[in-house]
Biotite code that builds the C-alpha atoms (Angstrom):
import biotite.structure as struc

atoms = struc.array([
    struc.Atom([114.193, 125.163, 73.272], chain_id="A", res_id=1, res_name="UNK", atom_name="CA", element="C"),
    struc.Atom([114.385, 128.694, 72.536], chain_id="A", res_id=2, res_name="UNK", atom_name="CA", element="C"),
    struc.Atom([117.094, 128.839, 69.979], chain_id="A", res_id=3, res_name="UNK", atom_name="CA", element="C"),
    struc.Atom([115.405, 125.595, 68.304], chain_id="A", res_id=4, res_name="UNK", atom_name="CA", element="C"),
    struc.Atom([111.806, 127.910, 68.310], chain_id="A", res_id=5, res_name="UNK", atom_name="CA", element="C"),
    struc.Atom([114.115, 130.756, 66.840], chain_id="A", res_id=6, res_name="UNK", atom_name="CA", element="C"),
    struc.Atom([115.684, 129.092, 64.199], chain_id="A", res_id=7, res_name="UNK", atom_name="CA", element="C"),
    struc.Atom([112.291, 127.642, 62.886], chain_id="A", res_id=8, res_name="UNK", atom_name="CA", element="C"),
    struc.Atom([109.900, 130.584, 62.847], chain_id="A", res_id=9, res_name="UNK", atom_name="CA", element="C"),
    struc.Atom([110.292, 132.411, 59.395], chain_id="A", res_id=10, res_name="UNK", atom_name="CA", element="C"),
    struc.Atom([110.909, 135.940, 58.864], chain_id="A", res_id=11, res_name="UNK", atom_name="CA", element="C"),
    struc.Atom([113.930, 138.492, 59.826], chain_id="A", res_id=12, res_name="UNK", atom_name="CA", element="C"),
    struc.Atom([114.233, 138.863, 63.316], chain_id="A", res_id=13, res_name="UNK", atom_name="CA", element="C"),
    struc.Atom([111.769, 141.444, 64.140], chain_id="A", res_id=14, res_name="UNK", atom_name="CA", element="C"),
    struc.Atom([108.913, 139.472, 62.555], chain_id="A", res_id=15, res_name="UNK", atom_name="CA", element="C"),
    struc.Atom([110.608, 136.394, 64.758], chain_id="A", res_id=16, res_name="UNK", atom_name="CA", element="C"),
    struc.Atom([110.538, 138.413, 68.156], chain_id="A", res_id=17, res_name="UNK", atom_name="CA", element="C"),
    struc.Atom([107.085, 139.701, 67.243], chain_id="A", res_id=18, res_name="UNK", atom_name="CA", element="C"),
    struc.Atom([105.605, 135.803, 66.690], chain_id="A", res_id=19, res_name="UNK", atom_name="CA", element="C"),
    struc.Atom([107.705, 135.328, 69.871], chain_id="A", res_id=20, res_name="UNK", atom_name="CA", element="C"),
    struc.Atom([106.190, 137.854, 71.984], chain_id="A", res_id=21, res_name="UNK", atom_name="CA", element="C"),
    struc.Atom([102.239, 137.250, 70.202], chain_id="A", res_id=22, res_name="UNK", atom_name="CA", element="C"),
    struc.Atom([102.849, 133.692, 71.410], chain_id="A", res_id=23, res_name="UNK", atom_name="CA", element="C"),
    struc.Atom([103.777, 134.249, 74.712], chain_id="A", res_id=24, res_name="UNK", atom_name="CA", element="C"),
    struc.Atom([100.997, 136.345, 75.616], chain_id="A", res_id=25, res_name="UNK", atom_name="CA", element="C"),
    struc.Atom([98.662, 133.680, 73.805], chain_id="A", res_id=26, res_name="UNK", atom_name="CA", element="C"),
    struc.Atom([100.231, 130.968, 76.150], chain_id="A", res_id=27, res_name="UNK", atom_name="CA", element="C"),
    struc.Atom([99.663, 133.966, 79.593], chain_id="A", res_id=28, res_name="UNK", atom_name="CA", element="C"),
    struc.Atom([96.181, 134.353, 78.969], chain_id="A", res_id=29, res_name="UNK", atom_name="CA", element="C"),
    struc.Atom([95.334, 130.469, 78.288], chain_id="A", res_id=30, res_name="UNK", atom_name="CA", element="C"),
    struc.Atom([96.654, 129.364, 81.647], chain_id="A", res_id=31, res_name="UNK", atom_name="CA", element="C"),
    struc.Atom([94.754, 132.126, 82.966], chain_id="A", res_id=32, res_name="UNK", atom_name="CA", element="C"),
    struc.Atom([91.671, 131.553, 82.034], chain_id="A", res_id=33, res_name="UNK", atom_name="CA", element="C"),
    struc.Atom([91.236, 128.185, 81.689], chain_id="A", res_id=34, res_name="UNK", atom_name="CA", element="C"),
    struc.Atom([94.418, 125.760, 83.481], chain_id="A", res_id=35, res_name="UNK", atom_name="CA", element="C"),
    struc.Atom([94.522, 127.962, 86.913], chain_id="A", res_id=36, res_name="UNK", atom_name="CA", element="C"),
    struc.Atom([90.725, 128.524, 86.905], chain_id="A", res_id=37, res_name="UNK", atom_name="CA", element="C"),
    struc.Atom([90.598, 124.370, 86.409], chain_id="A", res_id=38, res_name="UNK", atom_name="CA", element="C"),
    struc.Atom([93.434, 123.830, 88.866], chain_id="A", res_id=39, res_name="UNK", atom_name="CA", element="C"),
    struc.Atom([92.827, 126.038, 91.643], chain_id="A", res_id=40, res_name="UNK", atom_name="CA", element="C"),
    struc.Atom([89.918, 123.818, 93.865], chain_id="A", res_id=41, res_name="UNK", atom_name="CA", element="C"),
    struc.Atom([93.042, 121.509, 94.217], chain_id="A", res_id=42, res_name="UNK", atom_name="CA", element="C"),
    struc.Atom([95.163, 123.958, 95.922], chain_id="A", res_id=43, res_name="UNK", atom_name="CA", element="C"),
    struc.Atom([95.589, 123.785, 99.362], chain_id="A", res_id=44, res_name="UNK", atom_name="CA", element="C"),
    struc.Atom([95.542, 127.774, 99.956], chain_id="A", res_id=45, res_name="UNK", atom_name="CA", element="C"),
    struc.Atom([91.825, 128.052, 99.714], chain_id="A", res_id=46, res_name="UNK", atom_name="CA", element="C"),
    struc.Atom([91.080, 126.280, 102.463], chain_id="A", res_id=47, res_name="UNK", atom_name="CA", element="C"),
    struc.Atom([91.668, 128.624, 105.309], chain_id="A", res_id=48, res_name="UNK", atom_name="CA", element="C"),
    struc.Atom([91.090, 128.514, 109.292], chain_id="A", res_id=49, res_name="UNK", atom_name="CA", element="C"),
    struc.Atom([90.790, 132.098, 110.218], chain_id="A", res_id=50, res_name="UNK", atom_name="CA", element="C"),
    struc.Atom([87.202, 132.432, 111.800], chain_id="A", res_id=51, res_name="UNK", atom_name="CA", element="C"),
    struc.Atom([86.639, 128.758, 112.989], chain_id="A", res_id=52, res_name="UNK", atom_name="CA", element="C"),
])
């Protein structure tokens, strides 16, 4: 996947790494503010027994 992304993004290869690096924090804060925020009531984690 990664060599096929590298190949296909234009530019020398600091403007590549760049896109690369943009992208990847793009992708970091999506899951974190919308898939983990959406996914989390369905984790088992939350639901403690300390107290009962």
């Amino acid at each position: 996947m990664y060599p096929w992304l590298w190949r296909h993004l234009p530019g020398p290869a600091p403007v590549r790494a760049l896109i690369l690096a943009v992208a990847a924090v793009a992708v970091l804060a999506a899951c974190f503010q919308w898939v983990f925020p959406a996914v989390a009531p369905y984790m088992p984690f939350s639901d403690t027994t300390v107290g009962e």
